[in-house]
C-alpha positions in Angstrom: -25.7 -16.0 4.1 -27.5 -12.7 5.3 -26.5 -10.0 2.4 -27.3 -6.2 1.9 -28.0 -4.6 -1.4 -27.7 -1.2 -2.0 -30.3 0.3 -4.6 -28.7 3.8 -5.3 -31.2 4.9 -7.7 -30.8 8.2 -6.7 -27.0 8.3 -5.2 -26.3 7.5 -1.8 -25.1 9.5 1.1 -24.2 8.8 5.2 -27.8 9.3 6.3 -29.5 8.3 3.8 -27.8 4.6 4.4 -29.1 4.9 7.9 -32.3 5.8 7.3 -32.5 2.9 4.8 -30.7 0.5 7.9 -34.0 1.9 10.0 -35.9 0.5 7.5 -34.9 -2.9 7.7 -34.8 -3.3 11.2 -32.1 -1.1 12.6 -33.3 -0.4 16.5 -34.0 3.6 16.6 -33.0 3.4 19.6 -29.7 1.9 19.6 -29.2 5.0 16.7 -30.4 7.6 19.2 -27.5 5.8 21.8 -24.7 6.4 19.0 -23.9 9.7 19.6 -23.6 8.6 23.6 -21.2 6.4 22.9 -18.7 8.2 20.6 -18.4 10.8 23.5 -20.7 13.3 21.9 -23.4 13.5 24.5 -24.9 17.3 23.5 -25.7 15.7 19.9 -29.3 14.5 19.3 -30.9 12.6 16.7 -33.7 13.3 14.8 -35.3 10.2 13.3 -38.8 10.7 11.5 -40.7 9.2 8.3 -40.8 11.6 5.2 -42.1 11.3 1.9 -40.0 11.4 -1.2 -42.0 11.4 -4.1 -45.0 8.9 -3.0 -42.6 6.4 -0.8 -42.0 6.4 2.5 -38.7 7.0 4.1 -36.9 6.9 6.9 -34.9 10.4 7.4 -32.1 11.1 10.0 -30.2 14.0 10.9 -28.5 15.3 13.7 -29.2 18.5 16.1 -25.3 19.6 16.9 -23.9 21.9 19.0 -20.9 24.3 18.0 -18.6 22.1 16.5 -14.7 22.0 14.9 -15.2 22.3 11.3 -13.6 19.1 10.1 -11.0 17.1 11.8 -7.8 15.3 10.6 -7.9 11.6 10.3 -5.9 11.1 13.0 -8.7 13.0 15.6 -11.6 10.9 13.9 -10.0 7.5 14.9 -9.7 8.7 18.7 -13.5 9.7 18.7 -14.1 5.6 17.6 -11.5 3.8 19.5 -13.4 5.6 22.4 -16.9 4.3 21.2 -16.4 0.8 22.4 -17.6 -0.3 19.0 -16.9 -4.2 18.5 -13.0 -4.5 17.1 -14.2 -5.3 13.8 -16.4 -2.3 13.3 -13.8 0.5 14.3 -11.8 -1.5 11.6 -14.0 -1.0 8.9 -14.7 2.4 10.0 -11.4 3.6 10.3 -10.8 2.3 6.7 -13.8 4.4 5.3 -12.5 7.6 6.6 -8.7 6.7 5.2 -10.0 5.5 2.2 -11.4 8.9 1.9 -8.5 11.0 3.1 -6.5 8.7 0.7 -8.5 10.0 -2.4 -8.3 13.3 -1.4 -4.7 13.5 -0.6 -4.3 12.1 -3.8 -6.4 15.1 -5.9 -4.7 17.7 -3.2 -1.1 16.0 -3.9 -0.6 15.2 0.4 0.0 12.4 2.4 -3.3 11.4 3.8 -2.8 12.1 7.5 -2.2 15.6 6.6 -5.7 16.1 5.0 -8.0 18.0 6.8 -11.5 16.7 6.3 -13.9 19.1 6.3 -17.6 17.6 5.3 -16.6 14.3 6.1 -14.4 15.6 9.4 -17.4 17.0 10.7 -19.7 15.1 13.6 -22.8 14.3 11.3 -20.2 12.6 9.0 -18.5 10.3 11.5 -21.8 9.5 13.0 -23.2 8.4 9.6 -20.3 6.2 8.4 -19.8 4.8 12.7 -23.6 4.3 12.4 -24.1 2.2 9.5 -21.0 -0.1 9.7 -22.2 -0.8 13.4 -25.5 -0.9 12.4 -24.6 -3.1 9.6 -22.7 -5.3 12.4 -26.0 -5.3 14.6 -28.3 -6.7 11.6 -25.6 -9.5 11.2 -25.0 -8.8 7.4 -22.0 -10.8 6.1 -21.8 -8.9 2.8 -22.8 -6.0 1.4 -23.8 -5.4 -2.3 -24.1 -2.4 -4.6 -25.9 -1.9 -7.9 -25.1 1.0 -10.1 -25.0 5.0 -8.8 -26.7 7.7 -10.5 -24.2 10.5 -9.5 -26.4 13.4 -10.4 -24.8 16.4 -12.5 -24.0 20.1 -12.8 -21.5 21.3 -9.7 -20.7 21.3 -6.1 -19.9 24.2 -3.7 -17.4 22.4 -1.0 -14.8 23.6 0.9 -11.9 24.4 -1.9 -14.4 26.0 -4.2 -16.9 25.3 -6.7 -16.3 21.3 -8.3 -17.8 19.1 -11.0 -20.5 16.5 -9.7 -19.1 13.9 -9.1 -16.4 16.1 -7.2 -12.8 14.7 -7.9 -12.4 12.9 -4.6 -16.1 11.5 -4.6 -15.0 10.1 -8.6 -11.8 8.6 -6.8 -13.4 6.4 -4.4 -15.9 5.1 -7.4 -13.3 3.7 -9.0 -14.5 0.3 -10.3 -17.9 1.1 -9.9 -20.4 1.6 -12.0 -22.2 4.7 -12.0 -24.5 6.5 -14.5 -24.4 10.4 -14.5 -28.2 12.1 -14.4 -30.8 12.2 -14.0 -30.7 16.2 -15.3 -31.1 18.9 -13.0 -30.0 16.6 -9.7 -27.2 18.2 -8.7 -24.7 16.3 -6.3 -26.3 12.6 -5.9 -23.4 10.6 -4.5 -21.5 12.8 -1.5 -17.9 11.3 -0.3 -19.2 9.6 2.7 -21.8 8.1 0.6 -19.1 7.3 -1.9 -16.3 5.8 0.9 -18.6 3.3 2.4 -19.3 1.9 -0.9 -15.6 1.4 -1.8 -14.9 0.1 1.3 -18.2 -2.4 2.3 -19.2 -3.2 -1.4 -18.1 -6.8 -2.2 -19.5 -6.2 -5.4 -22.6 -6.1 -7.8 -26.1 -8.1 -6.3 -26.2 -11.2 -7.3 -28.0 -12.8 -9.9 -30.4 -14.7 -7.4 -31.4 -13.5 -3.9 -34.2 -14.2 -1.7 -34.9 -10.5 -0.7 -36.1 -10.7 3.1 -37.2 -7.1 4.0 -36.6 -3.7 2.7 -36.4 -0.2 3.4 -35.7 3.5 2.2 -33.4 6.5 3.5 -34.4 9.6 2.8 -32.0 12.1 0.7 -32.0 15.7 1.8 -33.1 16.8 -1.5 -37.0 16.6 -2.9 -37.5 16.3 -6.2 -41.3 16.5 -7.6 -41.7 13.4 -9.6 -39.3 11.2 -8.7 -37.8 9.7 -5.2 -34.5 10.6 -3.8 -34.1 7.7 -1.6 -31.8 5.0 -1.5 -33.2 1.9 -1.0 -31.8 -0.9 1.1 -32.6 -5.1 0.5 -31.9 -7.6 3.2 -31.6 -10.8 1.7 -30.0 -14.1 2.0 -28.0 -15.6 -0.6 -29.3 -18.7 -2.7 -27.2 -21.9 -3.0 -27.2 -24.1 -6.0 -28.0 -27.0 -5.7 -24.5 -28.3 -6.1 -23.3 -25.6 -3.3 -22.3 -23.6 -5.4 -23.1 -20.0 -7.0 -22.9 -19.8 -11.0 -22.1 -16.6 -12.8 -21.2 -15.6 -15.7 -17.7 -13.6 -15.8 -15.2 -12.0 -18.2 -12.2 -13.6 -19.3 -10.1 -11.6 -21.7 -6.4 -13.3 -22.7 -3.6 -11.9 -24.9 0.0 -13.8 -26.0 2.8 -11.4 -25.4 6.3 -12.4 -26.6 8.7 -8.9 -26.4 7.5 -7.9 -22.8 9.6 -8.5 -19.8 8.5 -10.8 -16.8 9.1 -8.3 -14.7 6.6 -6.1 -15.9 4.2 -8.7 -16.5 4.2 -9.7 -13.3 3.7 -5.8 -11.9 0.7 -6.1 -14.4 -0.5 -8.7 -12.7 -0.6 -7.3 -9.6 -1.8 -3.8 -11.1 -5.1 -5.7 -12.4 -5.7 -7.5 -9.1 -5.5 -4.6 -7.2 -7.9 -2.3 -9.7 -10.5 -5.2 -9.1 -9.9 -8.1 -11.1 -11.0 -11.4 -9.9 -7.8 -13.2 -11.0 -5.0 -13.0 -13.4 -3.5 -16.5 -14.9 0.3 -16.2 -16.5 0.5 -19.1 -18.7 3.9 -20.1 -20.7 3.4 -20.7 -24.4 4.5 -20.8 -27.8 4.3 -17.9 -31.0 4.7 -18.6 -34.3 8.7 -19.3 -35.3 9.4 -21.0 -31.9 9.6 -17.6 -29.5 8.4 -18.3 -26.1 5.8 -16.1 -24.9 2.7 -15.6 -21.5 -0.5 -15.7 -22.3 -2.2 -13.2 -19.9 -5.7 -14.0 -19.0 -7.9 -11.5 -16.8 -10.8 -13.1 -15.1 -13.6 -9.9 -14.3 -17.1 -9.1 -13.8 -18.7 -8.4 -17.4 -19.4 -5.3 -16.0 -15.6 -4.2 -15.6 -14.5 -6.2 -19.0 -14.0 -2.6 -21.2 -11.6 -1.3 -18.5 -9.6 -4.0 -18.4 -9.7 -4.7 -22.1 -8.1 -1.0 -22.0 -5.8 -1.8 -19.2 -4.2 -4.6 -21.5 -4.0 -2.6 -24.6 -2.2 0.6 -22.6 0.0 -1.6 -20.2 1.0 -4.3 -22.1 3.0 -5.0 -25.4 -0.2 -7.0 -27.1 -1.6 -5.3 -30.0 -4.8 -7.5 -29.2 -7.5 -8.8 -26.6 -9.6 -11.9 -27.0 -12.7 -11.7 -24.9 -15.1 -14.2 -24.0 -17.9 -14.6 -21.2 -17.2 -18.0 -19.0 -19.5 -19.5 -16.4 -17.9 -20.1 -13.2 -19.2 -22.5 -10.0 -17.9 -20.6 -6.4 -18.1 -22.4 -3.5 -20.1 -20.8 -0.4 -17.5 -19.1 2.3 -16.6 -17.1 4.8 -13.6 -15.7 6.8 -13.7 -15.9 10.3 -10.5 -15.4 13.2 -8.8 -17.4 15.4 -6.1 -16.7 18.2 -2.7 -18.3 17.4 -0.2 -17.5 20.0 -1.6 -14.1 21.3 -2.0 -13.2 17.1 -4.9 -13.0 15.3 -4.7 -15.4 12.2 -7.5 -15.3 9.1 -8.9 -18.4 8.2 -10.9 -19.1 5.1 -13.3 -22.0 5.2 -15.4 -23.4 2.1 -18.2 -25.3 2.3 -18.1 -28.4 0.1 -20.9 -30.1 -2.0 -21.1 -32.7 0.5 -22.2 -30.3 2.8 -18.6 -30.6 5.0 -16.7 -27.7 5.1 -12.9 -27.4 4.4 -10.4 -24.6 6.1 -7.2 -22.9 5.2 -5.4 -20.4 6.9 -4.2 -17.1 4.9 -0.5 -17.2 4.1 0.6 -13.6 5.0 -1.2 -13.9 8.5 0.8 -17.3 9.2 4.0 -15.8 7.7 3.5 -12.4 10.3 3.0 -15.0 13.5 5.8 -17.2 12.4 8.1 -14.1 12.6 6.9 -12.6 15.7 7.0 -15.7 17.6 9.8 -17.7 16.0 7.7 -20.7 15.2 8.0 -22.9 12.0 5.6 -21.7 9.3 4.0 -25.2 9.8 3.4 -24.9 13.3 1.6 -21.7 13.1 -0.7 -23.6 10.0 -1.9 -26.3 12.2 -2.3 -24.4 15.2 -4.3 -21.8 13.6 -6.2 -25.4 11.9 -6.7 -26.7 15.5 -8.1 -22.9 17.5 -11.8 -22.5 18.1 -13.3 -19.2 15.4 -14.0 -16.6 17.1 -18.0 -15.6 17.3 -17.9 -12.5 14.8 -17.3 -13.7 11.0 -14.3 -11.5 8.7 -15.2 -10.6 5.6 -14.2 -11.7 2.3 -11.1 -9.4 1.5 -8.0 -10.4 0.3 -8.4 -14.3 -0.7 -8.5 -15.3 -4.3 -12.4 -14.5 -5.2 
């Protein structure tokens, strides 16, 4: 499987992510066409090689005309439904851009529509995050991976005054990440475009084992003397065990909890999945003098084991966590579509140590089409079993990892 890893050594920003897509293979070109296509034909693009400190990058920016100063979500998704980007791309696009009106609506206390996005409203912005999903989309990457960001430090003058680096919003959208303040003097490292496309593409940390097949750097704005502000980008395809499977090591922390209502362990459950964890198993059991009790058991990257450690302590009635690092064996997939009826269904298929490959559809997609078309859940199954994929691969979202 063809992967991307991000290297955000020294943060990550819009065109800095492009530059580093130009570096592994991303047509100049078809960049310079971009701006064509979203309707913005008076917008040109610069694309050059720089140095930052003694590597070469690839740095992009755009010469624009007289432009509204930020735009409301709703005016951004008009620009790409009208670039004729692949169905899939204005998708993922259009999930970056709420995902950050969503984090800033939630510092400004508004609904997201209503947020008027000013840096990341502006025509650079949608360029950047437009150009590297598509551009992603054009170097057939099936996953995208992210190590840790260095976030920088001291303050930020944006658009409702002078912030804390990271700004609140850009903090938001990191949730679940891991980041590492610094280096000392940097100033803002990790902008919210920078920050949005990571929450939204990253499937994750880079694997253990990769075969790295070429890489390149984007250029930041910023150049420091003695050190490069770049972010660097890894094609690489993904090794397979030799039992078809990938090992890692993960996080399992379990607590027995005996005075807590199902109810709310349940709406733990689904609090943990939803901040990031791989799974959550509730078990029945037994406590000392007879009382009937769940065991609770968090499956998580090691990486992400203190938060939830803390997530148990504060949301549950357990006065104690046991954790232990397990080795788990994944099976190799992928998510494509298929037409059911007129409606798109999901369909997850596994490849199998045998080397055949085994399909299922997802549940809430075979559910929706049963509704809208009256058909027996059953039906819908099969017939999504039976229909021909369709050419561009889904990614991994919202199976059981």
């Amino acid at each position: 499987m063809r992967i991307a890893i991000l290297d955000p050594f020294s943060g990550i920003a819009g065109d800095m992510t492009l530059g580093a897509l130009l570096g592994v293979g991303l047509d100049p070109d078809w960049l310079r066409a971009l701006p064509g296509r979203l309707g913005l034909a008076d917008v040109r693009v610069d694309i050059r090689e720089v140095l930052r400190g003694e590597l070469v990058c690839w740095k992009v920016d755009f010469d624009i005309p007289p432009q509204p100063h930020g735009r409301h979500i709703a005016e951004i998704r008009q620009l790409v439904a009208r670039s004729g980007a692949p169905p899939q791309v204005r998708e993922r696009a259009d999930a970056v851009f709420l995902a950050i009106a969503t984090a800033e609506g939630e510092i400004h206390g508004m609904p997201a529509e209503e947020v008027h996005l000013h840096e990341v409203g502006a025509v650079d912005a949608i360029l950047d995050v437009v150009g590297v999903v598509w551009g992603l989309a054009e170097l057939a990457v099936e996953e995208v991976r992210c190590g840790a960001l260095r976030t920088g430090d001291g303050t930020v003058r944006a658009a409702h005054g002078l912030l804390p680096v990271p700004a609140p919003a850009t903090l938001k959208l990191l949730e679940g990440h891991v980041i590492q303040p610094g280096p000392e003097g940097a100033g803002e490292l990790v902008t919210p475009t920078g920050a949005g496309l990571v929450k939204v593409l990253s499937d994750g940390p880079p694997p253990a084992r990769y075969i790295p097949i070429r890489s390149g750097y984007g250029a930041g704005t910023k150049d420091f003397a003695g050190r490069a502000n770049a972010l660097r980008v890894v094609l690489a395809d993904t090794v397979a065990d030799q039992d078809s499977g990938r090992r890692e090591t993960i996080a399992m922390l379990a607590c027995d909890v005996d005075d807590m209502s199902p109810e709310y362990i349940a709406a733990f459950a689904d609090r943990a999945r939803a901040s990031g964890a791989l799974d959550v198993v509730l078990l029945a059991t037994t406590m000392k003098k007879g009382r009937a009790a769940t065991r609770i058991e968090v499956l998580c990257h090691t990486d992400d084991a203190n938060r939830f450690q803390e997530l148990l302590l504060s949301e549950t009635t357990t006065i104690g966590v046991r954790h232990s690092e397990v080795m788990r064996v994944t099976l190799e997939r992928r998510v494509s579509e298929v037409d059911v009826l007129g409606h798109i269904v999901r369909l997850k298929t596994v490849l199998l140590p045998d080397g055949s490959e085994r399909s299922k559809p997802e549940l809430d997609d075979v559910q929706r089409v049963a509704l809208a078309t009256g058909r027996r859940p059953a039906d819908i199954y099969q017939l999504a079993l039976a229909a021909p994929e369709r050419r561009q691969p889904a990614r991994v979202t919202d199976f059981d990892r």
